[in-house]
N, C-alpha and C positions, 0 to 999 in steps of 0.2 A: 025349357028342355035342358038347358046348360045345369040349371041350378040345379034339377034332378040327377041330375048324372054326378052333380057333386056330394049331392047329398046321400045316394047309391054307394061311391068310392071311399066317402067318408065313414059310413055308416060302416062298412066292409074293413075298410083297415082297422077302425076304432075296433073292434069287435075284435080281432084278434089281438092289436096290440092289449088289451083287457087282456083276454086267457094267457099272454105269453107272458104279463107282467104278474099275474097271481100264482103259475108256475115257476116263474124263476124267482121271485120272493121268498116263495117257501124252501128254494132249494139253499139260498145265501142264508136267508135267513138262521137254516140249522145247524150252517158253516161257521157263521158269525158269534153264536153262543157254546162253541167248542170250547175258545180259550177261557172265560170263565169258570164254565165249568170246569174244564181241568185244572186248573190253575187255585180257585179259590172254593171250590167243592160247593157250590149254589146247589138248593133242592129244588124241586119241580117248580112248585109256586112260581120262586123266582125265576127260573127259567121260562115260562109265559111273559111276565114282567119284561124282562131282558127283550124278547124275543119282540115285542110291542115298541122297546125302547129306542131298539139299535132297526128300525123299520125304514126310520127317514133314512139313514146309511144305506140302506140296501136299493131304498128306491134310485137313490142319486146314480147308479153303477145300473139298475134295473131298467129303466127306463128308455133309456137309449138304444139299450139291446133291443127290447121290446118291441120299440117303433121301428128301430132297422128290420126285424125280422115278418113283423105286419106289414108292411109298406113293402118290402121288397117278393113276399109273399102274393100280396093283391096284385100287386102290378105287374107281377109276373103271370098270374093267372088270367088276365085282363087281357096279357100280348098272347096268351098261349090261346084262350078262346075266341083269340080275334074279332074281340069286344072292343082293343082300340082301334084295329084296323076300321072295323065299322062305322065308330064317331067320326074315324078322321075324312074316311069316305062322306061324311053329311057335313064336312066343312068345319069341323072342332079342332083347332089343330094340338098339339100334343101338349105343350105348355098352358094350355089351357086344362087340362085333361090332370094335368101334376100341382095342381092346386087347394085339393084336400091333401094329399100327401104333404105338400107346403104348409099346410096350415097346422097339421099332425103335429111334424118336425119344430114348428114354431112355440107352440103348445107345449112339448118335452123340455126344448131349450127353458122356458120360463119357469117352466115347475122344476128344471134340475138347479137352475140360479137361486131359488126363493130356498128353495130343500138346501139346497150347500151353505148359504149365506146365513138362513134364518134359524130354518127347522131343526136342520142334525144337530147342531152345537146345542139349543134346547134340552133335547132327547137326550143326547149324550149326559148332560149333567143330570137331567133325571134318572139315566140308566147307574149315573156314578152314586146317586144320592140314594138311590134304592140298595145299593151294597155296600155306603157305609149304612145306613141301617141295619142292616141285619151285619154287620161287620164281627159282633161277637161269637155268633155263629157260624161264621165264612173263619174265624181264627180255632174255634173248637172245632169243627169238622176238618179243619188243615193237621190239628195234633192229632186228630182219632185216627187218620189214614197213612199220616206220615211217619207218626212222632214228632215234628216239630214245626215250630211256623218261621217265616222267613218274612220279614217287612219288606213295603212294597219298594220303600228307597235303600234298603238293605242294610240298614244303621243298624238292627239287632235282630236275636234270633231267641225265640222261644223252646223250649225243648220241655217236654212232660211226660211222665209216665201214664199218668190218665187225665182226663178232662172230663169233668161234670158239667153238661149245658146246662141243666137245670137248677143246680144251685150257683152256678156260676165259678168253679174252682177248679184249680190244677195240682196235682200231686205230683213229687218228685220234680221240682221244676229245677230248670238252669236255665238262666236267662242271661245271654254272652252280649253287650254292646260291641258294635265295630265303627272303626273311625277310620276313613279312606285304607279300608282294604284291610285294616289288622284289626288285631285283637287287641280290644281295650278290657273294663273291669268284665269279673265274673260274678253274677251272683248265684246262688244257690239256695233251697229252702225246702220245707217239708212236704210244704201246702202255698197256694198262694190263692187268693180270691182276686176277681176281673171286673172292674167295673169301665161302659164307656162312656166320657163326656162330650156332647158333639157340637162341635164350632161351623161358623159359616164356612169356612175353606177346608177343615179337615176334621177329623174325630182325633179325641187324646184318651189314650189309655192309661188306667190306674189300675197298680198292680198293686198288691196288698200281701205282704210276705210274709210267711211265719216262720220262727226259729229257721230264721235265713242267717246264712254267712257271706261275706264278699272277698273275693281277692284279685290281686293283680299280681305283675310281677316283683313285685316287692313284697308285700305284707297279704298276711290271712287275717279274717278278726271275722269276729261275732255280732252281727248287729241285733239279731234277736227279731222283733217287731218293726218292721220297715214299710216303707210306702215309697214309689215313684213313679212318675207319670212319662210318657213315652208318647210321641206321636203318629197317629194310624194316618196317614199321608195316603194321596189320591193311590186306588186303586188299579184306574185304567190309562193313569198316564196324563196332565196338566200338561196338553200339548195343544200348540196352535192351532194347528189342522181341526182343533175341537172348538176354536172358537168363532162368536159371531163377527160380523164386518162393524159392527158396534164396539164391540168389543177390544177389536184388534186395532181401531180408530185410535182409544182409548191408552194404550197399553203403546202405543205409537209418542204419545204425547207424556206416560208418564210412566215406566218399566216398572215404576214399583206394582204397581194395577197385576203384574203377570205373576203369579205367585212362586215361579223358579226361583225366581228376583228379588221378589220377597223375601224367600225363606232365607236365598246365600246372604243377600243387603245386612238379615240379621243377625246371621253369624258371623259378618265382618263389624258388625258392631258392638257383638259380643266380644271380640277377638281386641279390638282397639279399646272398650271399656276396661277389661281385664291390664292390657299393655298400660293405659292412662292410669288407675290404681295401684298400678305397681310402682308406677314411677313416683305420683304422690305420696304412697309409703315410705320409698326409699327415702324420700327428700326430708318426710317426716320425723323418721326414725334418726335420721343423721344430724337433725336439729338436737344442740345441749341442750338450749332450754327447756322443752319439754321432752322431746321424743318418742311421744306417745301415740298414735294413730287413732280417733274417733272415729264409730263405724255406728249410727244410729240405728233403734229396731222397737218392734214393738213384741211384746212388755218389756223386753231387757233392751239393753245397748253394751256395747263393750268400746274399752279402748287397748291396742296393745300395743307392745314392741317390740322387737326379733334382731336379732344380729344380722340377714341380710333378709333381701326379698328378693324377687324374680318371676316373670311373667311367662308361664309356660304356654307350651303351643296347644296346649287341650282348654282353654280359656280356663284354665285356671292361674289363681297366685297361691307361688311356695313361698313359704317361712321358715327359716329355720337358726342355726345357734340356736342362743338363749332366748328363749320365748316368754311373756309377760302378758297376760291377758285377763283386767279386770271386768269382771261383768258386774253392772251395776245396773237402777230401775230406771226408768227412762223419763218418768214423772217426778221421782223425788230424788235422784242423781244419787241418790245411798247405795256406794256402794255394796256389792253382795256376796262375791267368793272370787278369789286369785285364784288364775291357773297359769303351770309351768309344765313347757314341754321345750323338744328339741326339735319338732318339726310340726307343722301346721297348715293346711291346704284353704282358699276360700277361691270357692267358683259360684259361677253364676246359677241360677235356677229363676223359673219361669219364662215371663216374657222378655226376649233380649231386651226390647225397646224400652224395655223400665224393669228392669232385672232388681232383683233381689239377689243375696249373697247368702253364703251356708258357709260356717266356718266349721273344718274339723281338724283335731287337736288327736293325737297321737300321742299316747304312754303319757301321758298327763296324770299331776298329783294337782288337788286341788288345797285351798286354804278359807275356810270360812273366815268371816269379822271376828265371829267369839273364840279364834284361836283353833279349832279342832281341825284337823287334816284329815287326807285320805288319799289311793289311788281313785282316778277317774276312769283309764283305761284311753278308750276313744270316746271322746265325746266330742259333740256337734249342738251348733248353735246355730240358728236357722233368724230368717226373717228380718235381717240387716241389708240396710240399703247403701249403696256408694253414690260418694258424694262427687261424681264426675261428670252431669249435664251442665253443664257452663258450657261445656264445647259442640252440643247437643245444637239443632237447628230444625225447624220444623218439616224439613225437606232433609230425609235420611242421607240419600244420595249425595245430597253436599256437603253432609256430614263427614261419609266415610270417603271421600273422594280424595287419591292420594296426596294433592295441595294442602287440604284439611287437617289430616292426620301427620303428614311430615311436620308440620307448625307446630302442631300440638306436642309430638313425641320428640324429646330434645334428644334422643339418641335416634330417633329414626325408628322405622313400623318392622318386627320381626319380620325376617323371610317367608312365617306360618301368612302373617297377615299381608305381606307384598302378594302371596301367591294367589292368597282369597280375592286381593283388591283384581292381580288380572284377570281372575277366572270370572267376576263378575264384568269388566270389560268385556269379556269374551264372548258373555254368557247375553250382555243386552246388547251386543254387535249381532250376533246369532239372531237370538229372535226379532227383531228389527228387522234383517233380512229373511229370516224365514216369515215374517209375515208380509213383506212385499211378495215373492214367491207364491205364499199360499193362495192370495189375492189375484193373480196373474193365473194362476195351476184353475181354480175354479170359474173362472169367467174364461180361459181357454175351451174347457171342458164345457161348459154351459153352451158356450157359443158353437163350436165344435158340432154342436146334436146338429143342427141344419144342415150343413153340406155333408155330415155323415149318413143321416137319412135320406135324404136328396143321391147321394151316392147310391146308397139300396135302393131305392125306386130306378135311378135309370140302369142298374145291372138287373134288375127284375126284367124290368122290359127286353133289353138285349141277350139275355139267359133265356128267354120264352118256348125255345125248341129243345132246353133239355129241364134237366133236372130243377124243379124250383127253387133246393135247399141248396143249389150249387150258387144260387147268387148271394145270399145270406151268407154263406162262406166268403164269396171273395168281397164281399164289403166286407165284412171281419176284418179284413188284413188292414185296410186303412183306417179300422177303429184302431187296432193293435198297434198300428204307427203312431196314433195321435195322444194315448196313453206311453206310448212307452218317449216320446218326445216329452210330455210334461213330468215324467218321472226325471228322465237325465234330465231336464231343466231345473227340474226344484231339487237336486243335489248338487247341477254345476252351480247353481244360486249359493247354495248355502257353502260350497267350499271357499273358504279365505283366500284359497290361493290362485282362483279363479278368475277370469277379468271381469269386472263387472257390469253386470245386464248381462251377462252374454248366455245365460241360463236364462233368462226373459226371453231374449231373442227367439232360442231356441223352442220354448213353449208355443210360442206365436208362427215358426216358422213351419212349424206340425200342422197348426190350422189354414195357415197359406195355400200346405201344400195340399191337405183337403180339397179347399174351394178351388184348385185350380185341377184339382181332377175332379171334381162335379163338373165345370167349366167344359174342359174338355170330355168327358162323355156326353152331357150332352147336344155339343156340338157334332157329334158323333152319331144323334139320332137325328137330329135336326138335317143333317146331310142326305141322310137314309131314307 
């Protein structure tokens, strides 16, 4: 008889918790694919895509409602038609009788822990990997409606007067990079064509200019036929909260794993390569005997010499005075044509972690072997490597680590690169503690579903003479505590200036207070 009754109760709240979860799905659901669309102008297709992708999200928030509002539902109908009175008059006492409810609640807890932990961070990257895919079309749909597009880390900015999807081009283009917060080069051009190349952590864009020009606040020039690549960086955000307990395990033991980390790690190495080559230069050039600087490449290689050098804070190095620059073949050492200028820039291009150099040379006249001259204008040598991994180590991090780099640099690491080295400090302090946090926030929450469905079953019960949707209300109020407890926890967490755990505490202290008001209501029936 027991078994039946549970199997009755059970069958009754499963049933609603079902409709209330397929209802409130669809309604997050079309909340959830707002900012996409608004933001990155997704067409329909992918808006089904999305809407399938960001599912496990919705259920993790879904669920719980759900079963508070079945559970508190049944069992309220249950006291109101004096269906438990009954059992309990045939000697079932009431705890016995809250044991599909218990089993529900148990049920939710597990599938919101497996969903937080496993599922959503999944999803999420397939939701992230389906819009870099169509990312050419998320950048052309942004200039059709805008006029221009805005990247996702905010490093540049696209501007067009038209955009062809189908052939892939943009007219009337200006393409502005920015570097913490200002205005770096400008370029400009007639036309430009889009190509994208897509890596495991992010897409790189190639742009392909025509009768472009570039400026800054110094000089205007002509570069004619150009090419440079740009990186299309996550869409929706390379955030903890998106990853798995695998993951986060992982990124615990080695920050480079977390691609923030990554990316700064290698502009602090880019930053310190640049600072090391300057210094080698300088030391080079000040040498009588030779004074000449070796810079290997393939097909050519160059060696020059400048009257000073300097390692600026945009990882580039200046040159300038008198400038000497013979390019010769890199197989047969013959040399091939002198150039002379009074100023000359070499920064880095591609990968920091094994960079290549681009030298450009400014109002330069050149000198061939057989005597003949000429202006050059600006010209640029591409595909030179520097010779500064001696200090390199197969663990980045202790590479650029400021013990590392103060040895190395006998004047000491620019202020550009003190600020990078604390901001990465900062930055793998931060997430270190945002993933202890995130880790505590989701097993709060997971665990949390029991005594909050437990909560809605015995206000079900005690609410039975009025309104039934009146107990699903006031169970609300202690879901609403138990949420807004793990929110100020996982920001008193993550502030530095905060004492520490004491945002842990607080998460934990949310679910306490839960279970000791489960505790207490139903000692409250149990009296009755």
């Amino acid at each position: 008889m027991v078994f039946t009754l549970h199997r009755y109760i059970f069958r009754e709240a499963f049933r609603v918790f079902v409709l209330s979860a397929v209802a409130l799905t669809l309604m997050m659901s079309l909340g959830s694919i707002l900012r996409p669309v608004q933001e990155y102008g997704v067409g329909p297709k992918q808006v089904l895509h999305l809407m399938g992708y960001f599912l496990p999200i919705t259920l993790t928030f879904v669920l719980p409602m759900a079963a508070l509002f079945a559970t508190a539902l049944v069992y309220g109908r249950l006291a109101s038609d004096n269906e438990l009175d009954a059992c309990r008059a045939s000697g079932i006492s009431l705890l016995t009788l809250i044991y599909p409810g218990l089993a529900l609640a148990i049920m939710v807890a597990i599938a919101n822990l497996i969903l937080s932990f496993h599922v959503m961070p999944v999803f999420v990257k397939r939701a992230e990997a389906s819009l870099k895919a169509d990312a050419k079309q998320i950048i052309f749909r942004n200039i059709q409606r805008k006029g221009y597009y805005e990247a996702p880390d905010g490093q540049y900015l696209i501007y067009a007067d038209q955009a062809n999807l189908q052939n892939g081009t943009l007219s009337g283009v200006v393409i502005i990079s920015v570097d913490d917060g200002a205005i770096g080069k400008i370029i400009t051009a007639e036309s430009a064509g889009v190509v994208f190349n897509p890596h495991k952590r992010f897409n790189e864009v190639q742009i392909t200019a025509y009768n472009s020009y570039q400026m800054d606040f110094e000089n205007v020039w002509s570069l004619g036929l150009s090419s440079f690549t740009k990186e299309f960086g996550s869409l929706m955000g390379d955030d903890i909260k998106f990853k798995k307990i695998e993951e986060m395990k992982i990124i615990r033991v080695d920050p480079m794993y977390f691609y923030p980390i990554e990316k700064l790690a290698r502009q602090i190495y880019a930053q310190f390569t640049v600072e090391l080559l300057a210094q080698d230069i300088t030391a080079k050039i000040a040498d009588d005997t030779d004074g000449f600087y070796d810079l290997l490449g393939e097909p050519n290689s160059v060696k020059f010499t400048a009257g000073s050098c300097n390692a600026r804070e945009d990882k580039k190095v200046e040159l300038s005075g008198e400038i000497v620059v013979v390019e010769y073949d890199t197989d047969t050492k013959q040399p091939l044509r002198t150039l002379r200028c009074t100023k000359a820039l070499l920064h880095i291009e591609g990968d920091e972690l094994a960079p290549t150099l681009t030298m450009e040379l400014y109002n330069a006249t050149w000198q061939r072997m057989d005597g003949s001259e000429g202006l050059a204008g600006r010209q640029i040598i591409r595909g030179l490597i520097p010779e500064v991994d001696k200090f390199k180590t197969a663990d980045v991090l202790e590479t650029i680590k400021p013990a590392s780099i103060a040895s190395a640099l006998r004047e000491g690491p620019s202020p550009k690169l003190m600020a990078l080295q604390n901001g990465l400090q900062r930055k793998i302090q931060k997430t270190l503690i945002s993933i202890k946090a995130e880790i505590h926030s989701r097993l709060v929450f997971g665990i949390g579903c029991v005594p909050l469905i437990m909560i809605g079953i015995g206000l079900g019960i005690i609410k039975k003479g009025g309104h039934l949707l009146s107990a699903f209300g006031a169970s609300s109020v202690p879901a609403a505590v138990l949420i807004v407890c793990i929110m100020m926890g996982k920001n008193i967490a993550k502030n530095p200036n905060a004492q520490a755990g004491s945002g842990i505490v607080l998460m934990w202290a949310g679910l306490v207070f839960l279970s000791l008001l489960a505790v207490g209501i139903y000692r409250k029936l149990l009296k009755n």
